[in-house]
ZAFI-464091 format. One record per residue (C-alpha): residue number from 1; residue in three letters; x, y, z. Coordinates in Angstrom, 1 decimal, always signed. Each point is the difference from the previous one (the first is absolute). Example, Ala and Ser with C-alpha at 12.3 -4.5 7.8 and 13.67 -1.06 7.14 Angstrom:
% ZAFI-464091
   nr  rest       u       v       w
    1   ALA   +12.3    -4.5    +7.8
    2   SER    +1.4    +3.4    -0.7
This chain:
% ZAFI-464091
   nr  rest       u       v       w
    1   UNK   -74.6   -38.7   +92.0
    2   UNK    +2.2    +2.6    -1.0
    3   UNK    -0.3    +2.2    -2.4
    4   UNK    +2.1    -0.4    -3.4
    5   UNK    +2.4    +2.8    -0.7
    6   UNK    -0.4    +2.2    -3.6
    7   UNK    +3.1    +0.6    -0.8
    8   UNK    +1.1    -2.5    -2.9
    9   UNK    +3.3    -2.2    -0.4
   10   UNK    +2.2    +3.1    -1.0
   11   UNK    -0.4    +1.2    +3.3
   12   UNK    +1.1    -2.5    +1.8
   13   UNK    +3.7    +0.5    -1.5
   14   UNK    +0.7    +4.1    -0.8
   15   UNK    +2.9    +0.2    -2.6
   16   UNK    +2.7    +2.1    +1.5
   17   UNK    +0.2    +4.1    -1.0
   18   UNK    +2.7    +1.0    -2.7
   19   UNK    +2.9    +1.3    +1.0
   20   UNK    +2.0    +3.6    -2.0
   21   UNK    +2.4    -1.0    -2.7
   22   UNK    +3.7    +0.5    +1.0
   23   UNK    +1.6    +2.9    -1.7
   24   UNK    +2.0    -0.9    -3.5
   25   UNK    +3.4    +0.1    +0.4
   26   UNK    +2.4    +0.4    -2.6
   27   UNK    +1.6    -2.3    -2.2
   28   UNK    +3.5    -1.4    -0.6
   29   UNK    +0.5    +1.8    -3.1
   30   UNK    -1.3    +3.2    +1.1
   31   UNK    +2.2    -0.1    +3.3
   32   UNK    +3.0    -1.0    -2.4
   33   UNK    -0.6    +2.7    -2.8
   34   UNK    -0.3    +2.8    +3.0
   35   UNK    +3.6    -1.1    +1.1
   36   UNK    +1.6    +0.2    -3.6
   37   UNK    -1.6    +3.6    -0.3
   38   UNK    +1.3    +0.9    +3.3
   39   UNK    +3.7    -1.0    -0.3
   40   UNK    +0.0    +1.3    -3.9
   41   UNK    -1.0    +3.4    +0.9
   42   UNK    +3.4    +1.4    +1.4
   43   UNK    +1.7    -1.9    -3.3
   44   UNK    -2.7    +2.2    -2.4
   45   UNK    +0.9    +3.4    +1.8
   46   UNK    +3.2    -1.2    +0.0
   47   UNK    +0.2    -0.3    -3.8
   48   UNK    -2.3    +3.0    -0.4
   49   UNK    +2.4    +2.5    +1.8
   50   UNK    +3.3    -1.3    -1.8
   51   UNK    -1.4    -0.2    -3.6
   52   UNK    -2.0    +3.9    +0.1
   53   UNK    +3.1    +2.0    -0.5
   54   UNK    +0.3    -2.0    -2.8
   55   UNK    -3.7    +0.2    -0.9
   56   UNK    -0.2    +3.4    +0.1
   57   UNK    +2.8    +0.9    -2.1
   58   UNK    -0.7    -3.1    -2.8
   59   UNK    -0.2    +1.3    -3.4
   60   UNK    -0.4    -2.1    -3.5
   61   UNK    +3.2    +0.0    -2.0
   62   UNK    -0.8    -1.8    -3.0
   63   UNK    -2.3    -0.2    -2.9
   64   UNK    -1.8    -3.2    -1.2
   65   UNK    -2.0    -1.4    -2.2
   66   UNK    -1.4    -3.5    -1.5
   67   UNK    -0.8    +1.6    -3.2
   68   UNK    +3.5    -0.7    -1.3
   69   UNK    +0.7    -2.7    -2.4
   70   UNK    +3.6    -1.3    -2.0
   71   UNK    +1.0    +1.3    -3.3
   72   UNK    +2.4    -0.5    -2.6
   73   UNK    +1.5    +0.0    -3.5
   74   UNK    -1.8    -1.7    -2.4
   75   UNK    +2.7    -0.7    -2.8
   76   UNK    -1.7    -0.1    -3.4
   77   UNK    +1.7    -2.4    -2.9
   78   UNK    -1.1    +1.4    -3.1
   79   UNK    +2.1    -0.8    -3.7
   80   UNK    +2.0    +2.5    -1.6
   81   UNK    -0.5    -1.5    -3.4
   82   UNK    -3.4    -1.6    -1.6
   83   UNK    +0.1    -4.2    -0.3
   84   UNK    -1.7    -3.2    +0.4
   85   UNK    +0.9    -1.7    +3.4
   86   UNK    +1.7    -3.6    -0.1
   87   UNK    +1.3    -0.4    +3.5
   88   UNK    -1.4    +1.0    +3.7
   89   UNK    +2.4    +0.0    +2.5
   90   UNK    -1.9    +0.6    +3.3
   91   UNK    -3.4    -0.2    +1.2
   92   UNK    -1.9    +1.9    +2.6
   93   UNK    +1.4    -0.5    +3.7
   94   UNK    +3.2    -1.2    -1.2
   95   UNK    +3.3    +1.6    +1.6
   96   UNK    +2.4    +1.4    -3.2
   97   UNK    +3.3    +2.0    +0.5
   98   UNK    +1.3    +3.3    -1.9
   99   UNK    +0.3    -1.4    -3.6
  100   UNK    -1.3    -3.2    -0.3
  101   UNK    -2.1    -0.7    -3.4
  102   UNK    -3.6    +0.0    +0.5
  103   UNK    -1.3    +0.7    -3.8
  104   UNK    +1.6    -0.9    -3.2
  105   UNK    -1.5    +1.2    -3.0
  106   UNK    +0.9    -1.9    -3.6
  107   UNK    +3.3    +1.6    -0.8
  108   UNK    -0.4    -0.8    -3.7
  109   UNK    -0.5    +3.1    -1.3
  110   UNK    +2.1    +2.3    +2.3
  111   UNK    +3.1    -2.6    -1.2
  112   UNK    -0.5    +0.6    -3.5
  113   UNK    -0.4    +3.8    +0.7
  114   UNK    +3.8    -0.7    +1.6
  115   UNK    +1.2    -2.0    -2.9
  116   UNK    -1.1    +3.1    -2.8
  117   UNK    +1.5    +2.4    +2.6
  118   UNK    +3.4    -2.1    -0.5
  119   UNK    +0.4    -0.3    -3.7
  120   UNK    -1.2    +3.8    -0.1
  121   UNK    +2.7    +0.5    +2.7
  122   UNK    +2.9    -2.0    -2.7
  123   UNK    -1.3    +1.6    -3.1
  124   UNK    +0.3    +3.5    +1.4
  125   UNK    +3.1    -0.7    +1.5
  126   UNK    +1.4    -1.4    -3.4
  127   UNK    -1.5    +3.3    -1.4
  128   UNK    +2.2    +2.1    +2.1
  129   UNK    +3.4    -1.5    -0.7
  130   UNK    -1.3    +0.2    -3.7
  131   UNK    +0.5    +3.8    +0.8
  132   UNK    +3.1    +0.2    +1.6
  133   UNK    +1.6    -1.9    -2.6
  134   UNK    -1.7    +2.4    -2.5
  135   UNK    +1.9    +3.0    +2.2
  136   UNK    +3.3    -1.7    -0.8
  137   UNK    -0.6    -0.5    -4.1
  138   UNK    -1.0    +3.3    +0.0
  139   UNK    +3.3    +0.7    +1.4
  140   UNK    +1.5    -1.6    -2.4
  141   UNK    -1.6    +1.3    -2.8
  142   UNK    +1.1    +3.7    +1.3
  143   UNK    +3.3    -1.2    -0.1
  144   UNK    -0.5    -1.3    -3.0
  145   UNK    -1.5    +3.1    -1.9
  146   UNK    +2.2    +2.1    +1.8
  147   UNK    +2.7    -1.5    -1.7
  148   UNK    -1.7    -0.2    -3.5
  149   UNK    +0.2    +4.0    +0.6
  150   UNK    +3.5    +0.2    +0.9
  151   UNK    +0.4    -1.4    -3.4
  152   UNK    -2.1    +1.8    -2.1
  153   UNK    +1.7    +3.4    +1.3
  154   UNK    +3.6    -1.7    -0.9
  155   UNK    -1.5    -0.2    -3.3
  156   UNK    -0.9    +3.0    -0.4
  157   UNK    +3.0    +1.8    +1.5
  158   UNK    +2.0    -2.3    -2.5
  159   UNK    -2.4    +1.1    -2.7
  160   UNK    +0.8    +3.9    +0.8
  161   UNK    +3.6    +0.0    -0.5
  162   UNK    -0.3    -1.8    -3.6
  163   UNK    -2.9    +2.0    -1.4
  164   UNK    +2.5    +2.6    -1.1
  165   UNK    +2.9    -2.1    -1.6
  166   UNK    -3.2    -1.4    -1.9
  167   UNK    +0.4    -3.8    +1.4
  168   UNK    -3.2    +0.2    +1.1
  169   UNK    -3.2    +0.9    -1.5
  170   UNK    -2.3    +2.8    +2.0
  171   UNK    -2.9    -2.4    -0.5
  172   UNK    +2.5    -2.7    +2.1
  173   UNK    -0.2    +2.5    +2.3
  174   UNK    -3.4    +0.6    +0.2
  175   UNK    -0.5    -4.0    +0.8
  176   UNK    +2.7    +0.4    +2.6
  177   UNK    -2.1    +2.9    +1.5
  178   UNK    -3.3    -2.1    -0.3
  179   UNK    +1.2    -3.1    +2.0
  180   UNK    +1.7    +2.1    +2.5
  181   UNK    -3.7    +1.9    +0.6
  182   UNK    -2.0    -4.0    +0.0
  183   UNK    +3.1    -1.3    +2.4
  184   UNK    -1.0    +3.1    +2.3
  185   UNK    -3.6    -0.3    -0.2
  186   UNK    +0.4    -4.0    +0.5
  187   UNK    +2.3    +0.8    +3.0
  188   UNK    -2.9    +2.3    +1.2
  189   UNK    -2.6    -2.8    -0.2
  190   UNK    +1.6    -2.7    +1.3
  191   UNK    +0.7    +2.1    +3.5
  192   UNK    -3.3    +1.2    -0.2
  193   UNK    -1.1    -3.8    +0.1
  194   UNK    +2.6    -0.7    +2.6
  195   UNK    -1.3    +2.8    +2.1
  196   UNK    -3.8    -1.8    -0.3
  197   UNK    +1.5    -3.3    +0.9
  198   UNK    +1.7    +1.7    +2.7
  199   UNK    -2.9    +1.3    +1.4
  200   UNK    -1.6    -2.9    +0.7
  201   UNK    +2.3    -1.5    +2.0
  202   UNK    +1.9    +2.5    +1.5
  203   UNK    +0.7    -0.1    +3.7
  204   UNK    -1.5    -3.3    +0.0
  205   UNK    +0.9    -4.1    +0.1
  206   UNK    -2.3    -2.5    -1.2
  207   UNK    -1.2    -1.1    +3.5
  208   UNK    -1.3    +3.5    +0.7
  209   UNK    -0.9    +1.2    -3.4
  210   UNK    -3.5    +1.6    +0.2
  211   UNK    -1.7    -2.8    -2.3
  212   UNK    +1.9    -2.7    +1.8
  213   UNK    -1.2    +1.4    +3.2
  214   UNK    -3.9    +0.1    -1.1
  215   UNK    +0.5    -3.4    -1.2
  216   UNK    +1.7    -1.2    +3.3
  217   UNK    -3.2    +2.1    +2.2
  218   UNK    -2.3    -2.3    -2.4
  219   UNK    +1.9    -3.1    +1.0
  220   UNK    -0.2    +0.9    +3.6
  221   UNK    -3.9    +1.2    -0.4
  222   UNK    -0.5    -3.6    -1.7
  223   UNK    +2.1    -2.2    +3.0
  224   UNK    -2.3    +2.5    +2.9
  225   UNK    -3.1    -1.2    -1.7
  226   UNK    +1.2    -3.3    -0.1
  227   UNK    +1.0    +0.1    +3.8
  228   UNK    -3.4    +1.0    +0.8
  229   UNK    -1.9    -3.1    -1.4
  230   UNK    +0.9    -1.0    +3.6
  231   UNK    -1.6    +1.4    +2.8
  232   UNK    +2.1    +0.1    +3.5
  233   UNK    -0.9    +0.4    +3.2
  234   UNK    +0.7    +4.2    +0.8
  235   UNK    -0.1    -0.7    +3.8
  236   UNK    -0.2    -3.5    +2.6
  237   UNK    -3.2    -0.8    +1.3
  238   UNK    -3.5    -1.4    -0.3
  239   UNK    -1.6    -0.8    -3.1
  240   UNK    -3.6    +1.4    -0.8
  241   UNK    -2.9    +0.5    -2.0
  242   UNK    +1.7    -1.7    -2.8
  243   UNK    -2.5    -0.2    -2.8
  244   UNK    +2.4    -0.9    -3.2
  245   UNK    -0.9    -3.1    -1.6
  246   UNK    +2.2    -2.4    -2.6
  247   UNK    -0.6    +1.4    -3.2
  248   UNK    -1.6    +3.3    +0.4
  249   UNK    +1.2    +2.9    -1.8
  250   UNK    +1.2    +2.9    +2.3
  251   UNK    +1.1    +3.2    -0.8
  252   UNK    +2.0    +3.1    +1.0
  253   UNK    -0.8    +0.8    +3.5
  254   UNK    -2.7    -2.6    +0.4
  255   UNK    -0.2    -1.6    +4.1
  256   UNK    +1.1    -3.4    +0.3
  257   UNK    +0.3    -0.7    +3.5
  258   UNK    +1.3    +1.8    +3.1
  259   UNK    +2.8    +0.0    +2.3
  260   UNK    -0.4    +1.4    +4.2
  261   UNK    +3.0    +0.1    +1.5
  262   UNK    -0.3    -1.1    +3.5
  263   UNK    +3.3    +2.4    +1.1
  264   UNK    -1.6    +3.0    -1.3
  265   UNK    -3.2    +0.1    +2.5
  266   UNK    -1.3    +2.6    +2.1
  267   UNK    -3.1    +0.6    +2.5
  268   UNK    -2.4    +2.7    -0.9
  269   UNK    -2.0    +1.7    +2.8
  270   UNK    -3.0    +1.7    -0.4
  271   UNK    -0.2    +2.6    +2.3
  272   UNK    -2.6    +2.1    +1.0
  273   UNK    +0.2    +3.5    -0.7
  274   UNK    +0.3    +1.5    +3.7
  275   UNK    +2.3    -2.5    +0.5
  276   UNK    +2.9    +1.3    -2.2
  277   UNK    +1.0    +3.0    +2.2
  278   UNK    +2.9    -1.6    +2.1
  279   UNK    +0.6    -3.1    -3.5
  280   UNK    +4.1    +1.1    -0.5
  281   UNK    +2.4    -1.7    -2.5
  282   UNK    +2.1    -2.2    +1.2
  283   UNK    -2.3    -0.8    +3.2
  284   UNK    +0.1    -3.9    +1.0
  285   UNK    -3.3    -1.9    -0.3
  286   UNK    -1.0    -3.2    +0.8
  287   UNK    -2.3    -2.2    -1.7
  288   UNK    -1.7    -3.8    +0.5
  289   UNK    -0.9    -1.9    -3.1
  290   UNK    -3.3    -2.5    +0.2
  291   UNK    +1.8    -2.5    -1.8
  292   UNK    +2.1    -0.3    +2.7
  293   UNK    -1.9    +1.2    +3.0
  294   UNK    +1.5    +1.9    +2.8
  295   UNK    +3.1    -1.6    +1.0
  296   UNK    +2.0    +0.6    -2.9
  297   UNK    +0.3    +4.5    -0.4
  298   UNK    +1.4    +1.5    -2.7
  299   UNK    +2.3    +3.5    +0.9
  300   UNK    +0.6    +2.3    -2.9
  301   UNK    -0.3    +4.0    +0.0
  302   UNK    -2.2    +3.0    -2.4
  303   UNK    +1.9    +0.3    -2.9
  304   UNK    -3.1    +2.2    -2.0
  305   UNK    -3.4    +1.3    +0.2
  306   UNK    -2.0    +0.2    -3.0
  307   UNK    -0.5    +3.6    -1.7
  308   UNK    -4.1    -0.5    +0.4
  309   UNK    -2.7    -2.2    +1.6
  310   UNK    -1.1    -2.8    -1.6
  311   UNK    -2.9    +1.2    -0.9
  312   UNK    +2.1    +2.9    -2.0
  313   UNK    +1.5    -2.8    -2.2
  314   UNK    -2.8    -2.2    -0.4
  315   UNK    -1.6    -0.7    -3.9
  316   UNK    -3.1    +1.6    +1.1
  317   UNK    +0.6    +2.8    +2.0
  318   UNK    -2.4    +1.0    +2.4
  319   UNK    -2.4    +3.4    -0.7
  320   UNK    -0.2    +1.7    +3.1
  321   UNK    -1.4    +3.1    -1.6
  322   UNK    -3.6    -1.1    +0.2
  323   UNK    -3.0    +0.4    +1.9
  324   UNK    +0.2    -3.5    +2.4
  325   UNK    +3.4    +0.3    +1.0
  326   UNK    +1.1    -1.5    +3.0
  327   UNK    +3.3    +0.2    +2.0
  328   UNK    +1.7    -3.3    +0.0
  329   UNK    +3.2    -0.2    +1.7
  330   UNK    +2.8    -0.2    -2.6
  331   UNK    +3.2    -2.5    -0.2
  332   UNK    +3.9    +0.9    -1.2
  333   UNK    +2.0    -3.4    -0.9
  334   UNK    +3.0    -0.1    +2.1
  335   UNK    +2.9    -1.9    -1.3
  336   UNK    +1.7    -2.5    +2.5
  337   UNK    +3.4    -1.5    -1.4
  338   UNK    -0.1    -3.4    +1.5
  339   UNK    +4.3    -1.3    +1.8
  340   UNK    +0.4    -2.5    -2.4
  341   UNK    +2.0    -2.5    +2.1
  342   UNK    -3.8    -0.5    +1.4
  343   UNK    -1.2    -0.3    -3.0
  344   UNK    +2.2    -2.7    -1.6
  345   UNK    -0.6    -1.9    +3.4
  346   UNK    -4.3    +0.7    -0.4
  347   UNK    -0.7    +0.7    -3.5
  348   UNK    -3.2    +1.8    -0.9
  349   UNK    -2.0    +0.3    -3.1
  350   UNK    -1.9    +2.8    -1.8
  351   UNK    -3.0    +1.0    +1.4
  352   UNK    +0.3    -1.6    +3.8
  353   UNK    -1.9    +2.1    +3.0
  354   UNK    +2.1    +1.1    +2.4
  355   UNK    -0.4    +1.9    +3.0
  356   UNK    +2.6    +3.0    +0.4
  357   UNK    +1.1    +2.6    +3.1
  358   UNK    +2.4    +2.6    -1.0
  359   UNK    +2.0    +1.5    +3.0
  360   UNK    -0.5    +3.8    -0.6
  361   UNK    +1.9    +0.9    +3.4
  362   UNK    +2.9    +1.3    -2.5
  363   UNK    -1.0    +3.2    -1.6
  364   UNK    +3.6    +0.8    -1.7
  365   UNK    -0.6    -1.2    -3.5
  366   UNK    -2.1    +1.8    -2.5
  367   UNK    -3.7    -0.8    -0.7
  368   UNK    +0.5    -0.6    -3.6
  369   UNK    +2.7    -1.1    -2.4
  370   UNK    +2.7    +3.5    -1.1
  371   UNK    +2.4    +0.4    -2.9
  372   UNK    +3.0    -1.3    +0.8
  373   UNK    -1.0    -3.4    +2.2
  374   UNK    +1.0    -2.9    -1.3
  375   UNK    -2.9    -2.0    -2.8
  376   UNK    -0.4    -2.9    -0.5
  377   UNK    +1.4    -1.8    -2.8
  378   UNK    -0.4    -3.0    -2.2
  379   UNK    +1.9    -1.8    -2.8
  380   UNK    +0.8    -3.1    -1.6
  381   UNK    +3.5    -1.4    -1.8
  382   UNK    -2.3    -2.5    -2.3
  383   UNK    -0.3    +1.6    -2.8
  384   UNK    +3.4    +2.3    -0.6
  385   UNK    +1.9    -2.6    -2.1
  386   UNK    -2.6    -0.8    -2.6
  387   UNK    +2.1    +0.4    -2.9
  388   UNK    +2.1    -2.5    +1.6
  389   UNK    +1.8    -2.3    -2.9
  390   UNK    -0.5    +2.5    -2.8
  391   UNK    +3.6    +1.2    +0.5
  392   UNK    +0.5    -3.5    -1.5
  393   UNK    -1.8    +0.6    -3.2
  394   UNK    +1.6    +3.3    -0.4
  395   UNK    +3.1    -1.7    +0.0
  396   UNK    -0.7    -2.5    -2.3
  397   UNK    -2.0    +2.1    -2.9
  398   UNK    +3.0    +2.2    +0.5
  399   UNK    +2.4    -2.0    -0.7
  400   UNK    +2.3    +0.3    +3.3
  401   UNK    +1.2    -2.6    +2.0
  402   UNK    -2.4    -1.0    +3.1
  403   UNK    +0.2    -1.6    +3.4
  404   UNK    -2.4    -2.5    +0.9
  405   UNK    -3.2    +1.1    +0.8
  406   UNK    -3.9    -1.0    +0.2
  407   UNK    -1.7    +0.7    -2.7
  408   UNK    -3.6    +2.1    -0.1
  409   UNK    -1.8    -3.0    -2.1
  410   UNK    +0.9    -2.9    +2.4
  411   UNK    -1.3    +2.3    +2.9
């Protein structure tokens, strides 16, 4: 019998040895990303050798800044005259032109003011041909005494060459003498009074006699006041902060609302202080508004600087004399007139952000404003006929004949 072996089931089938790992090789991508590398190469050094000549000469030209936001005119109305309001004629955001109503105050008492001013207007004026007539009686009374002389001295020279024969008395005589002297003396008087009555017309007709002409300013004074119970636009534009109400009482110079003209805009950049060196009137500049994002620019060009920082013109000035003081870098506003073709096309309001580069590569111009440039101007045509109509009732208290015209009260 043979012998049984040791070994146990395991042995009788030996698992095979493990074999190395291939190498990894690489992947798709990786083989792909090398090619792209390789044939991009000669297009970098391409690029790199026709753009450094450019490169190494490139210098900034311009200066810009988002610190830059949109200004404007803020057009007060205030009243000329004091009055209770009866009529509003616009409210905030609403679009007015030059010289449409937006206040009317109750005209009551400025047309009774007109209507005094009138009868004083006809009572002076009937005063002053009272003494132009009185000139001519006084005329006539010269005339007159003059000729009551004439005959006194007949009388007496009469008198003289009968004394002697004894036809007439010397006391005759005597009363001859008398009348002659109170005929001379009366002559005497009444030029005297001529000369007074003279006086105060001389060199003069009724229309522009001195009291005629007070009277007519009063007229005019009375019809201006009356004119300005209604408030007109001064300038076209925007309506705001209107805080008037129906039956408040306003008075001389008192805010009732506001008017921004959106033509008379401009862009003002706040630029840093070592940034001014190369800024130039009359450089171009261009500027984006956030309202309107980046595809709409605005071109306009430096028309100003301001004469100090803003700091300089601030309500509370800052004290830098004192022991924590700390350099802060300073801003100039820089004023940017804005091409107003662009802005009728894209208009703006007050107080947008906008972002601003001014093109200082022309240095010609001069850094700040110098007598003799041009300024810039404003004015209005609203309010230089506001005694319009009282030509009217200076007719009319005055007697003359009058074309048709509008009246003061019915305006």
């Amino acid at each position: 019998m043979e012998p049984k072996s040791q070994e146990g089931p395991a042995s009788a089938n030996p698992a095979p040895a493990p074999t190395p790992a291939p190498a990894a090789a690489p992947t798709r991508a990786r083989r792909y990303a090398g090619l792209a590398l390789r044939a991009a190469l000669p297009l970098v050094v391409v690029g790199v050798a026709l753009s450094a000549p450019g490169l190494l000469h490139w210098q900034p030209h311009g200066e810009a800044t988002e610190d830059a936001y949109v200004e404007g005119n803020l057009v007060q109305v205030t009243p000329q005259v004091a009055g209770t309001v009866v009529r509003i004629g616009a409210d905030d955001t609403d679009y007015v032109r030059a010289g449409d109503p937006l206040v009317q105050l109750n005209p009551l008492d400025a047309q009774l003011a007109l209507a005094r001013a009138e009868a004083g207007l006809a009572k002076t004026a009937r005063q002053v041909r009272a003494q132009f007539a009185n000139v001519e009686q006084w005329r006539a009374t010269v005339a007159l005494r003059a000729t009551d002389l004439a005959r006194a001295e007949s009388d007496v020279a009469r008198r003289y060459g009968l004394v002697d024969s004894g036809a007439v008395s010397g006391e005759d005589l005597r009363h001859a003498k008398d009348a002659t002297a109170a005929a001379r003396a009366a002559l005497a008087a009444a030029r005297q009074q001529e000369q007074a009555a003279r006086v105060l017309v001389d060199g003069t007709t009724v229309e522009d006699h001195p009291e005629v002409a007070a009277a007519i300013a009063q007229v005019r004074d009375a019809a201006v006041a009356l004119s300005r119970t209604a408030l007109a636009a001064p300038v076209g534009g925007i309506v705001a902060r209107r805080n008037v109400q129906i039956g408040q009482r306003v008075g001389q110079g008192s805010p009732l609302m506001a008017i921004v003209p959106l033509d008379q805009m401009w862009v003002t950049a706040n630029l840093k202080e070592n940034q001014l060196a190369g800024v130039r009137i009359g450089q171009p500049a261009t500027m984006t508004a956030d309202v309107y994002g980046s595809e709409v620019v605005f071109h306009g060009r430096v028309v100003g600087q301001e004469a100090g920082t803003g700091s300089a013109f601030a309500a509370v000035p800052a004290q830098n004399a004192t022991g924590n003081w700390i350099k802060v870098v300073q801003r100039v506003p820089v004023r940017i007139a804005l091409d107003p073709a662009e802005l009728r096309r894209h208009p703006l309001r007050l107080g947008l952000s906008m972002r601003v580069e001014v093109d200082t590569r022309d240095r010609g111009g001069p850094a700040l404003l110098q007598a003799g440039v041009q300024r810039t101007e404003y004015a209005t045509a609203v309010f230089a006929r506001e005694d319009a109509g009282a030509e009217a009732i200076i007719a009319r208290a005055l007697g003359k004949p009058q074309a048709h015209a509008p009246s003061v009260a019915a305006r």
